[in-house]
N, C-alpha and C positions, 0 to 999 in steps of 0.2 A: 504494500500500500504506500501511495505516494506521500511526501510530508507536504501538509497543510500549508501553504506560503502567500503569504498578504507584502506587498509592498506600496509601500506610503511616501513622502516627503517633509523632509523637516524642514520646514522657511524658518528664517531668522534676516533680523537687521539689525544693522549696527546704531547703537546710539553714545551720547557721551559718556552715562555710567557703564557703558558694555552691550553685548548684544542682547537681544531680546528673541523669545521661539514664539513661532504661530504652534498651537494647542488647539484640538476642537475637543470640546462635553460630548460625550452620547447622548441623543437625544433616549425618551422614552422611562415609563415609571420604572423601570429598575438604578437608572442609574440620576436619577432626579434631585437627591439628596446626596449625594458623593461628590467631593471635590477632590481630599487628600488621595492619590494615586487613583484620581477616576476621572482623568483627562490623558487625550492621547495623540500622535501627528494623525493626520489627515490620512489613513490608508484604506485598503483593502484585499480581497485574496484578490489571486492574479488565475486569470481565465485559463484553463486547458490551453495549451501552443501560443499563450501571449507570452511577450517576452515582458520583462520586469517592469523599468522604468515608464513604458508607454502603459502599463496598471497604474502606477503609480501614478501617472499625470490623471487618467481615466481617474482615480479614486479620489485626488485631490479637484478634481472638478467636480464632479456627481457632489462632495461635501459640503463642497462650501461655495460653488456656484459660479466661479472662476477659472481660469486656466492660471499654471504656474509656469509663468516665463523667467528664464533664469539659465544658468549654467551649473548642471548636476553633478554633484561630485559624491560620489560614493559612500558609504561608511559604510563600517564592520557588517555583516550579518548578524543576528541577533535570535536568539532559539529560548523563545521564553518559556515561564515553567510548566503551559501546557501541552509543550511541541511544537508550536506553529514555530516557522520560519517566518525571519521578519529583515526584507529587504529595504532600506532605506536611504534618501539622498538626502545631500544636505543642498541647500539652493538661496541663497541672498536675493529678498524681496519684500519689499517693505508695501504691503497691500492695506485696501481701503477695507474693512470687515461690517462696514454698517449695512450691506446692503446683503447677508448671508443667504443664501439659498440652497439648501440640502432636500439631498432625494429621500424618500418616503421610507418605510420599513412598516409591513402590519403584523400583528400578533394577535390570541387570544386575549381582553383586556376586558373587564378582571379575570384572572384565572380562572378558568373550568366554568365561566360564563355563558361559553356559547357566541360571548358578542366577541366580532374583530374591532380593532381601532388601530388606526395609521400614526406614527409620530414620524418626526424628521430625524433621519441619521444621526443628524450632528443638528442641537440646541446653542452651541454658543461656539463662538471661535474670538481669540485670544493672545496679542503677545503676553509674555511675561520673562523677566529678568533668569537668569541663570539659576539663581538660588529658589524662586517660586517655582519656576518649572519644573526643576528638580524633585520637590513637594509635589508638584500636580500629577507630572505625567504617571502612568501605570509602572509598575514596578520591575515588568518585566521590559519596558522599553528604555528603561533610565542607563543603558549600556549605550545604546543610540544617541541619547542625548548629551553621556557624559564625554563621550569620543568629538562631537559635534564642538562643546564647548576648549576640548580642549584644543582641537585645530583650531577654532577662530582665535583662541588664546595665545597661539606659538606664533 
C-alpha cells in the first residue's frame, strides 16, 4: 500500500522584527475551538500521477482562493506521526488575506444525525511571527517550519 502524501506550501514575508508564515485554521466543528497546534500550511494529498509541487499550488489555491506566485524552494520531507508524507515549499509572498475563499468539505453534522452540513476547508488564514507559529502550526508539521525559519535565518 502506497504512503498517504499531501503536499502544501509555506509562504512567508519578510518584515522588520523577522519573517512572518501564512497558517490557515481548518474550517469545521471539530477543529473550531483549537488554536494551540491546530493551524497548518495550506496543503493537501496529491492526486494519483500528479507530481508534487503542481498539488501543492492546486491545494494552496482551492484554500485560500489564490494562486501562489513565487519561486519554490524545497524543504525536508516531513513523515508525521500518522504516516502521511508531507511534501513542502517554502515560497516568499506577502498576500492580501481579506478576501479568503476556500472550497467546501460536507460531513455528517451533528453526529449520527442523518443531517449533512458543508463548512469551508480553511476558516481563517494568517501571518504570524516565528515564535506564534511555532505554537500554532500542528505538531507534526513544526519540522517544516523549523527548517523554513532556519534558512531565512542563515
Amino acid at each position: 500500500m502506497a504512503r498517504e502524501t499531501s503536499a502544501g506550501v509555506l509562504a512567508y514575508r519578510r518584515r522588520d522584527a523577522g519573517p512572518e508564515f501564512l497558517l490557515v485554521h481548518p474550517g469545521g466543528p471539530y477543529w473550531a475551538k483549537k488554536d494551540e497546534a491546530g493551524w497548518s500550511i495550506p496543503k493537501g494529498l496529491v492526486d494519483a500521477g500528479e507530481a508534487s509541487w503542481p498539488a501543492a499550488q492546486r491545494e494552496f489555491a482551492e484554500e485560500l482562493g489564490q494562486p501562489i506566485v513565487g519561486e519554490p524552494a524545497p524543504l525536508a520531507p516531513c513523515l508525521t506521526s500518522g504516516g502521511k508524507l508531507v511534501l513542502a515549499w517554502l515560497v516568499e509572498a506577502d498576500l492580501d488575506l481579506t478576501d479568503l475563499r476556500s472550497n467546501a468539505f460536507e460531513i455528517e453534522w451533528p453526529p449520527r444525525s442523518g443531517r449533512r452540513a458543508s463548512f469551508p476547508e480553511v476558516d481563517r488564514a494568517a501571518y504570524f511571527g516565528a515564535a506564534t507559529a511555532l505554537w500554532k502550526i500542528h505538531k507534526g508539521q513544526r519540522p517544516i517550519l523549523a527548517e523554513a525559519i532556519s534558512r531565512i535565518n542563515a
